[in-house]
C-alpha positions in Angstrom: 92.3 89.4 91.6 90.5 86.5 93.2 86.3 86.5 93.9 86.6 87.1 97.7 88.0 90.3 96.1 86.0 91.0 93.7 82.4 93.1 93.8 80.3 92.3 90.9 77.1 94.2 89.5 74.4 92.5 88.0 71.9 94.2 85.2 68.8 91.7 84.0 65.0 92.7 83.7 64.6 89.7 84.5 63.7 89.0 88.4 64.0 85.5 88.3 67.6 85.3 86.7 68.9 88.1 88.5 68.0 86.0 91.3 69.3 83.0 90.5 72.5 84.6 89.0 73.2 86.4 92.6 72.8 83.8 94.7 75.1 81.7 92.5 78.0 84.2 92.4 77.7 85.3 95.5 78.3 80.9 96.8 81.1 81.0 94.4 82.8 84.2 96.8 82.0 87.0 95.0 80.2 90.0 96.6 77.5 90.9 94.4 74.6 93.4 93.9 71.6 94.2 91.1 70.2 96.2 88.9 66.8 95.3 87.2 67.5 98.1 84.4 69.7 100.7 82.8 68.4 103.4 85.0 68.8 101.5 88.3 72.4 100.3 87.6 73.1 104.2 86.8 72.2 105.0 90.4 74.0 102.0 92.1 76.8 103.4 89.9 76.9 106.6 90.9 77.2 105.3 94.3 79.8 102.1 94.3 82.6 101.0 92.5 82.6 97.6 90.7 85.1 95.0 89.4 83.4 93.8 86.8 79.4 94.4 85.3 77.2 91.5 83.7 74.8 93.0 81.7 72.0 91.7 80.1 71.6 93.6 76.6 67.9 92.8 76.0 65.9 94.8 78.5 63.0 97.6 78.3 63.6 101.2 77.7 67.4 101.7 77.5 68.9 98.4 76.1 72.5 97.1 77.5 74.2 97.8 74.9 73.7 101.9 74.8 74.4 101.3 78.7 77.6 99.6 77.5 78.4 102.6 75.5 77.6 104.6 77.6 79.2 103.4 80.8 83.0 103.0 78.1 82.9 106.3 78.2 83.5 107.1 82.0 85.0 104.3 83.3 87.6 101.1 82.2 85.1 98.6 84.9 84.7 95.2 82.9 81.9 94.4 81.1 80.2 91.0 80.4 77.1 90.6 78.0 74.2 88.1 78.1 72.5 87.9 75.2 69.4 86.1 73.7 71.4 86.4 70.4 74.7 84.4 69.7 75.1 85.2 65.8 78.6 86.1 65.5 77.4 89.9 63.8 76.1 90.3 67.3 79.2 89.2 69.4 80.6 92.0 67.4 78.1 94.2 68.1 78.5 93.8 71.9 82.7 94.0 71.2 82.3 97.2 69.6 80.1 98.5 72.3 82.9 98.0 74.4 82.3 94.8 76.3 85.3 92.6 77.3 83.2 89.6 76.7 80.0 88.1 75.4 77.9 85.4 76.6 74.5 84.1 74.8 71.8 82.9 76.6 71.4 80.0 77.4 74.5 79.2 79.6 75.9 77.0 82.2 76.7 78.9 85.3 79.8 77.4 85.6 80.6 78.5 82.3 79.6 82.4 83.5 81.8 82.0 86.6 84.7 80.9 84.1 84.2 83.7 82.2 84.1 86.0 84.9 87.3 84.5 86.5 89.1 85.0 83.3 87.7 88.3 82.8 89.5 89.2 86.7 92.8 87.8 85.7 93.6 89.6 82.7 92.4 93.3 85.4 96.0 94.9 86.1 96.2 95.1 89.9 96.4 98.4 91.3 99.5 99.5 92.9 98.4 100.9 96.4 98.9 104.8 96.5 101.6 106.1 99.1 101.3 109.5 99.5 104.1 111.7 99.3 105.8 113.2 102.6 104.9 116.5 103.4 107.8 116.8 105.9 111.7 115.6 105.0 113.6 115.2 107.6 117.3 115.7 107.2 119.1 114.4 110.8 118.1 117.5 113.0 116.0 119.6 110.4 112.9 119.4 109.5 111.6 120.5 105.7 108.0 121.2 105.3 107.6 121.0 101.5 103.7 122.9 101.8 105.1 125.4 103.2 108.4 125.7 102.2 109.9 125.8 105.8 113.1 124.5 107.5 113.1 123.7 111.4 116.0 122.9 113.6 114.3 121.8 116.6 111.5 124.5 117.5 114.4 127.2 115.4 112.9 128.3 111.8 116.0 128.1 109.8 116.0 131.7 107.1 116.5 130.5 103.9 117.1 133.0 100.7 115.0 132.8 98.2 117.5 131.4 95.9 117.9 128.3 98.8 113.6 128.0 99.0 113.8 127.6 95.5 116.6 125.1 95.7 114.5 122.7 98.5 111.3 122.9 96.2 113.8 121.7 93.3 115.4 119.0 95.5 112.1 117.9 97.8 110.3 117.4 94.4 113.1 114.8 93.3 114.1 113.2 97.0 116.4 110.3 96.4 117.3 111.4 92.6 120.3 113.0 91.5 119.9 116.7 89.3 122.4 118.0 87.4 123.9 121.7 87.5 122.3 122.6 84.3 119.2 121.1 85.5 119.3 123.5 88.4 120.6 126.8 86.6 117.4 125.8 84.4 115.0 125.8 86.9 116.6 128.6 89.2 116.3 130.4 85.5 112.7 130.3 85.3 112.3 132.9 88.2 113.8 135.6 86.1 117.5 135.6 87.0 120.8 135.1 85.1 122.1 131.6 87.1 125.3 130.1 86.2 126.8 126.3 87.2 129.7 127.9 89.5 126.7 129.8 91.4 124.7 126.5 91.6 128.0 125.1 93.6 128.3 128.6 95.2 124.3 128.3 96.7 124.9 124.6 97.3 127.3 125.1 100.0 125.7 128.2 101.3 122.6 125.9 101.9 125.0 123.5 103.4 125.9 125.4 106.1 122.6 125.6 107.1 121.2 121.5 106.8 124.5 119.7 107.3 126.0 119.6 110.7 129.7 119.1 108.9 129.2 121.2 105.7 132.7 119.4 104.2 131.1 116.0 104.5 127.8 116.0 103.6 125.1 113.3 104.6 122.2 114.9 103.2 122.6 117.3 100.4 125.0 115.0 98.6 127.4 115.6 95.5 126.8 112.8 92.8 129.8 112.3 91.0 129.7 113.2 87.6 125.9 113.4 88.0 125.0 116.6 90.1 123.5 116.9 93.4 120.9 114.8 95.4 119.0 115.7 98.6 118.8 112.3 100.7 116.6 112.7 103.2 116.1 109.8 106.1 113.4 108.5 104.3 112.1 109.5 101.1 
């Protein structure tokens, strides 16, 4: 994570340094915002999500360290203290609070932003999301997974139950290979008595109605020595 990235909140009672500390962060590319207390930051909170907290543990009313506690117990967002005290029983304090770092007062700023920095670096960067497909498409058919339909064109292909309950298995697992017994287990769970030959038996019944050459098979494939796989165009 680098700073142009990176939203920052600061908590300090203390106008002046809140001040100072904001406008410095904020030259050094970071978005920031303030709290002047426990309470506020809890409503800015509530609101906006942050990359990392500095929080002043000396302040009126509900001190930064209960906030630190507090705030471990809902969410993993990185915390920095600033402290008056730098004894090394309070550094522990702060750690056990749950703070990722501690920094006593007085400090060089550029000895914040380096702590900040290193904080960000060691923050796992999030994968982005992609959501799964609600529709596969297989050549000329269409598989919506919601509802459990299959489309050729504007036709809505009948499918058994025994076949529904097959696509749910397969859509579930796009792209992966499941073996007979992993089907006759599933197909199980619905109450009936499902043996590997009538696994194969379904299989090419279903076939018939995605493939447009049953015997050669592009999209409900046979895995050698591994089961089946749906393969839709993209998955």
């Amino acid at each position: 994570m680098i700073a142009d990235d990176a939203h920052l909140l600061i908590v300090d009672d203390d106008e002046r340094i809140r001040g100072l500390l904001q406008k410095f962060l904020m030259r050094s590319g970071f978005l920031v915002s303030s709290a002047k207390d426990a309470a506020h930051a809890r409503r800015i909170l509530g609101g906006l999500e942050f990359d990392l907290i500095v929080l002043d543990v000396m302040m009126p009313g509900e001190d930064g360290l209960s906030l630190c506690r507090d705030l471990r117990t809902k969410m993993t967002t990185p915390i920095l203290l600033l402290t008056a005290k730098g004894e090394t029983d309070d550094r522990i304090t702060g750690l056990e609070a749950g703070a990722d770092d501690y920094l006593a007062k007085p400090f060089e700023p550029k000895e914040l932003l380096l702590r900040i920095n290193a904080i960000l670096r060691r923050v796992p960067v999030a994968e982005p999301v992609v959501a799964a497909p609600k529709v596969l498409t297989l050549g000329p058919v269409r598989y919506d997974i919601e509802r459990g339909e299959m489309w050729r064109g504007t036709e809505l292909v009948r499918l058994t139950s025994t076949e529904s309950q097959l696509m749910r298995i397969f859509s579930n697992a796009a792209g992966e290979a499941i073996t007979r017994a992993t089907l006759v287990e599933e197909l199980s769970r619905s109450g009936g008595q499902t043996q590997e030959r009538a696994v194969d038996v379904q299989i090419t019944r279903l076939r018939r109605k995605i493939e447009e050459d049953p015997k050669q098979p592009r999209y409900l494939q046979t895995v050698r020595g591994a089961g089946y796989m749906l393969a839709p165009d993209q998955v």
